[in-house]
SERO-4910 file (N, C-alpha, C, O; in steps of 0.05 Angstrom, whole numbers):
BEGIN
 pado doro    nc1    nc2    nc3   cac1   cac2   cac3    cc1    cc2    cc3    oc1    oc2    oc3
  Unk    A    557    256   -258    545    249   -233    565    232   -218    568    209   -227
  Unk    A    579    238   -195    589    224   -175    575    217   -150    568    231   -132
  Unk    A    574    193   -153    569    184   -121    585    173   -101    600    154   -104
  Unk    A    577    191    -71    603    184    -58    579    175    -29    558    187    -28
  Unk    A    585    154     -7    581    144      7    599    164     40    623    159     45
  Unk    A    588    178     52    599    176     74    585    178    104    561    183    108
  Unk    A    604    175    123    574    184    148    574    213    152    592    230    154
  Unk    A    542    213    153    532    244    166    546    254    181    564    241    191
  Unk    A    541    278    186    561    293    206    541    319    215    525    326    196
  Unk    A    539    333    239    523    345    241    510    373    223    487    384    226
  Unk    A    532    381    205    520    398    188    500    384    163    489    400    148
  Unk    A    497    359    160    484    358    141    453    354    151    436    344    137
  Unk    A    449    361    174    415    354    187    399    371    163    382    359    149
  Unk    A    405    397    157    381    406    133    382    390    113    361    391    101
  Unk    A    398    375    102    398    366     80    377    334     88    361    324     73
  Unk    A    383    327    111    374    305    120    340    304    122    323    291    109
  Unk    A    338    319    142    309    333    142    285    319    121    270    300    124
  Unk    A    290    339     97    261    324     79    264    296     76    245    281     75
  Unk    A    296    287     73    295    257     59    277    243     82    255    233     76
  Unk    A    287    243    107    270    223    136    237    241    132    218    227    139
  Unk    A    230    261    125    210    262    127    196    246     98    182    226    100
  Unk    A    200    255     79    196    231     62    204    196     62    197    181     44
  Unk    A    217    190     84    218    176     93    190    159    114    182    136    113
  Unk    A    185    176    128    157    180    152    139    173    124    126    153    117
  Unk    A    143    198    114    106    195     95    100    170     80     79    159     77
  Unk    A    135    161     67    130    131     54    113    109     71     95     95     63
  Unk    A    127    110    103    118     90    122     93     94    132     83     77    147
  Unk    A     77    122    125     51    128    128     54    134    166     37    123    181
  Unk    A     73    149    176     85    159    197     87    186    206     99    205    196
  Unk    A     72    185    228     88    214    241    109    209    268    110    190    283
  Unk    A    123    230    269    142    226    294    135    258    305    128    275    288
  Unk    A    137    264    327    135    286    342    170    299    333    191    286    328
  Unk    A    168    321    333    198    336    323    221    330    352    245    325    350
  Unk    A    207    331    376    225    321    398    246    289    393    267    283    403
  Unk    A    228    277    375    236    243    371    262    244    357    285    236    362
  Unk    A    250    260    336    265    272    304    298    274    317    315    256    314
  Unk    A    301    292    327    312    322    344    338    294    363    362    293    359
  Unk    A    322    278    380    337    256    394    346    241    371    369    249    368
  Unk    A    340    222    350    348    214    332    371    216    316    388    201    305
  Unk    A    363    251    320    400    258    305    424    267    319    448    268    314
  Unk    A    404    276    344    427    270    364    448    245    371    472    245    378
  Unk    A    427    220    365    442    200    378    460    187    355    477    169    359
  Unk    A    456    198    332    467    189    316    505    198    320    522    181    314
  Unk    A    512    220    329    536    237    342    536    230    368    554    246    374
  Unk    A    532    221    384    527    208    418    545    178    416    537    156    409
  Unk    A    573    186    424    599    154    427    583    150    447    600    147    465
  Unk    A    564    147    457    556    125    483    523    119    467    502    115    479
  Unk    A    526    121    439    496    107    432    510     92    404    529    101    391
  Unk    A    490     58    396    502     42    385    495     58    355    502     46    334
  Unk    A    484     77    354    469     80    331    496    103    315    514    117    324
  Unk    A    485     95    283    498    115    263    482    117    235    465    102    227
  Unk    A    490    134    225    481    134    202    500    159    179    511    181    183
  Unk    A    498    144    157    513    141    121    495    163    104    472    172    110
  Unk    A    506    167     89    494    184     67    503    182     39    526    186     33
  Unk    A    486    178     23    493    180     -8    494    205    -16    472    217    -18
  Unk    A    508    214    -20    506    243    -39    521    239    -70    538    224    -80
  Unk    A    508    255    -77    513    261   -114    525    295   -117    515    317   -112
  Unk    A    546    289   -126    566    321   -129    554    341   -108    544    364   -112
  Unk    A    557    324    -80    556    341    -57    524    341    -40    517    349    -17
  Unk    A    509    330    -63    481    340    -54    464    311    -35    454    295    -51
  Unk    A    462    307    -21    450    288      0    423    275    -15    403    289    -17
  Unk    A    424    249    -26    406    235    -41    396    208    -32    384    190    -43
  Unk    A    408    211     -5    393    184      9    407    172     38    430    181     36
  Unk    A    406    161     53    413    155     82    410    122     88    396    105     77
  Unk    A    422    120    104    429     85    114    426    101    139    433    125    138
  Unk    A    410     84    174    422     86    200    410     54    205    391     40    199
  Unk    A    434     51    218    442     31    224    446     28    262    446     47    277
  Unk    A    448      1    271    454     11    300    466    -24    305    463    -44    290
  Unk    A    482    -22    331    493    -45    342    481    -54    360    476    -40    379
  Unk    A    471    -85    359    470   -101    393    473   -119    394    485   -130    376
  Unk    A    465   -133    413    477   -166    429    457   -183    419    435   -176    409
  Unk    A    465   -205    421    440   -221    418    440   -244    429    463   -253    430
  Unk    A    421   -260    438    425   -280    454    429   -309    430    424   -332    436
  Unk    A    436   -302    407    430   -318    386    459   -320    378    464   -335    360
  Unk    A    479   -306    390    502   -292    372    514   -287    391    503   -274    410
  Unk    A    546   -296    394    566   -284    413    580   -251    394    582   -231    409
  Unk    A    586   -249    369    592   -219    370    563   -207    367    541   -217    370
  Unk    A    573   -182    361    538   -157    360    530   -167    333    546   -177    317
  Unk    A    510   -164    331    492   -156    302    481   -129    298    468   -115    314
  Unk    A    491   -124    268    480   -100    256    448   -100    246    438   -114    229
  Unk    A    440    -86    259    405    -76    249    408    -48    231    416    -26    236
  Unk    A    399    -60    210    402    -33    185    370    -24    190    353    -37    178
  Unk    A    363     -2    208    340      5    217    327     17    189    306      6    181
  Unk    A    339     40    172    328     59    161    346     57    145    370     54    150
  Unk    A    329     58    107    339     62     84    327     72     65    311     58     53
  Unk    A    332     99     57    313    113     38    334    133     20    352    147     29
  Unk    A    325    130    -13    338    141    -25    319    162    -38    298    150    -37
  Unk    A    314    182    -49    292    204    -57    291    189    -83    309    180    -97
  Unk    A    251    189    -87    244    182   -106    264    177   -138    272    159   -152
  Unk    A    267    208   -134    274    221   -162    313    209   -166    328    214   -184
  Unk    A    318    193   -137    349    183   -147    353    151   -141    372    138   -132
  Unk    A    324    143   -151    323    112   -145    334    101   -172    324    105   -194
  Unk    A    355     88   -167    366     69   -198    389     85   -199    402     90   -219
  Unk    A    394     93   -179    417    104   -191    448     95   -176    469    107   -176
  Unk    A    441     67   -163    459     48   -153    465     59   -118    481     49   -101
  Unk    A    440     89   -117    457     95    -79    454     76    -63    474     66    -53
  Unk    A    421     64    -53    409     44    -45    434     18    -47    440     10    -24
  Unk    A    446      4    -66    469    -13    -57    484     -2    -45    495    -11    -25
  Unk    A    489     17    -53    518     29    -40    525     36    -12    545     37      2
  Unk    A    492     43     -8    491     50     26    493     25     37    512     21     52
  Unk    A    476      5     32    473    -21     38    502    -33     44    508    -40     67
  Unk    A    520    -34     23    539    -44     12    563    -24     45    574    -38     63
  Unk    A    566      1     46    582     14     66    567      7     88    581     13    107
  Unk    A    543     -4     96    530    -12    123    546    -38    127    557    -42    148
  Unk    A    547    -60    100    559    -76    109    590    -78    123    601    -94    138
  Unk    A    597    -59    113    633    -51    110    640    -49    139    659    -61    150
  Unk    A    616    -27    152    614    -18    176    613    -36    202    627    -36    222
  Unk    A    591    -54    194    586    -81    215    616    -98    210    636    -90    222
  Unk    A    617   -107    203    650   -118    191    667   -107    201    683   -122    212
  Unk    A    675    -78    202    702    -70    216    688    -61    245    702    -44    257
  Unk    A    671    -67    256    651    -65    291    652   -100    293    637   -109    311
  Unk    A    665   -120    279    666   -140    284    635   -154    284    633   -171    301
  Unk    A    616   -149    270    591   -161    281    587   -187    268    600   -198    250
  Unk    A    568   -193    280    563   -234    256    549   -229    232    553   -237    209
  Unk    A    523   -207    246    501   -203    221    496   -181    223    498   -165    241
  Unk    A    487   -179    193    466   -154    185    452   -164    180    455   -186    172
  Unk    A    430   -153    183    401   -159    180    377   -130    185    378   -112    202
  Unk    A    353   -134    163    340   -113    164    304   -124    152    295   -146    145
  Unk    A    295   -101    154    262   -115    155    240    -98    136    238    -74    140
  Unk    A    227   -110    119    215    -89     94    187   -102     99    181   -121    113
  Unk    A    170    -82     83    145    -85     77    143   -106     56    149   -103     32
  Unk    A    132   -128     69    115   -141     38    117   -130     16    132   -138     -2
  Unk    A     97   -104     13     89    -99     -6    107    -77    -18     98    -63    -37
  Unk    A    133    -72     -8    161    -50    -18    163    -66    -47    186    -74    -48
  Unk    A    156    -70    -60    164    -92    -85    197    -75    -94    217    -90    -97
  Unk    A    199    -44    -98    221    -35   -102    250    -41    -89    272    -47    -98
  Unk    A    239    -36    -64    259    -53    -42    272    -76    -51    294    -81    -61
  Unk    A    245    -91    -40    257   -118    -43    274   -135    -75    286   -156    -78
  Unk    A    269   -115    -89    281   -122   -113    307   -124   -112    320   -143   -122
  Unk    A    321    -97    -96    353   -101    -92    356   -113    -77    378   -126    -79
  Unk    A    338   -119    -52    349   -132    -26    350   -164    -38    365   -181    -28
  Unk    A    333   -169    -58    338   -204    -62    372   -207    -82    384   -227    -91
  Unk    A    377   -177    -82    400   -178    -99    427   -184    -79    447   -198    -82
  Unk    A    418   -171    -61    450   -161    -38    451   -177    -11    468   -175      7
  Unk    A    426   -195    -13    419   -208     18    404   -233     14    391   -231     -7
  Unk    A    400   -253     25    388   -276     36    359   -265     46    358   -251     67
  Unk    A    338   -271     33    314   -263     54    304   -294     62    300   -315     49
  Unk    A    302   -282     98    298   -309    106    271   -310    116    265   -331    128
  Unk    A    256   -294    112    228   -289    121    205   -275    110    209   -267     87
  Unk    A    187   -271    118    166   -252     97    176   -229    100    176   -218     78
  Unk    A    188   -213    119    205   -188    115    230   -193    120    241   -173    112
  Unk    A    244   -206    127    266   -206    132    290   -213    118    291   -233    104
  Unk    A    314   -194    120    334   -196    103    366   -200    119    373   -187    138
  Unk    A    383   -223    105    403   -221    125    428   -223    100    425   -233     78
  Unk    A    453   -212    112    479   -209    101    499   -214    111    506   -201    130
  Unk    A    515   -240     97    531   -246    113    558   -232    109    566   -225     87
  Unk    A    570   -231    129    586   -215    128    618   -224    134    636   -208    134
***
């Protein structure tokens, strides 16, 4: 089993597909397919702050990081918002989840940003297990990485 970290690119949308929809169903979510459709567009769009990473295992797409850039009145460089992080059930523990985390950070860092920072459910107990590993939580959801 190899795992390799890189950003999406537009041929991998089928592969992408079920993971964000298992993604939705975790968050107990629907999105209209128009939303979906803009989403991955903007992810390829140089005039949108947004991107997004992929874990794959000997080729096969096992989980996603999107991430996006902005200002803040808190902060003279940008801060990274790690919007969306989901790895498929069946490839949790298998170190992608840091790794995406870990190339989100890489990312904000060479975009010059101050922070990463991202936001979980209370009750993610899975989540939050790595996130108390890889980040500072400074709030009831909130997670930050310095960078």
């Amino acid at each position: 089993m190899t795992l390799s970290i890189r950003p999406l690119v537009p041929a991998d949308r089928d592969a992408w597909d079920p993971l964000w929809q298992g993604y939705l169903v975790f968050y107990e979510t629907e999105l209209p397919d128009s939303t979906t459709d803009l989403t991955w567009g903007r992810f390829f769009d140089s005039a949108e702050p947004m991107a997004a990473i992929g874990a794959f295992v000997d080729g096969n797409l096992i989980g996603f990081c999107h991430h996006l850039f902005h200002r803040s009145t808190w902060g003279v460089a940008p801060y990274c918002y790690l919007e969306d992080l989901f790895v498929s059930p069946d490839s949790r523990g298998s170190g992608a989840g840091r790794a995406l985390i870990e190339a989100t950070a890489d990312a904000a860092r060479a975009a010059g940003a101050e922070k990463l920072y991202w936001h979980t459910r209370t009750s993610n107990a899975t989540a939050r297990a790595l996130y108390d590993q890889v980040a500072t939580h400074v709030g009831d959801i909130v997670y930050e990485r310095d960078l």
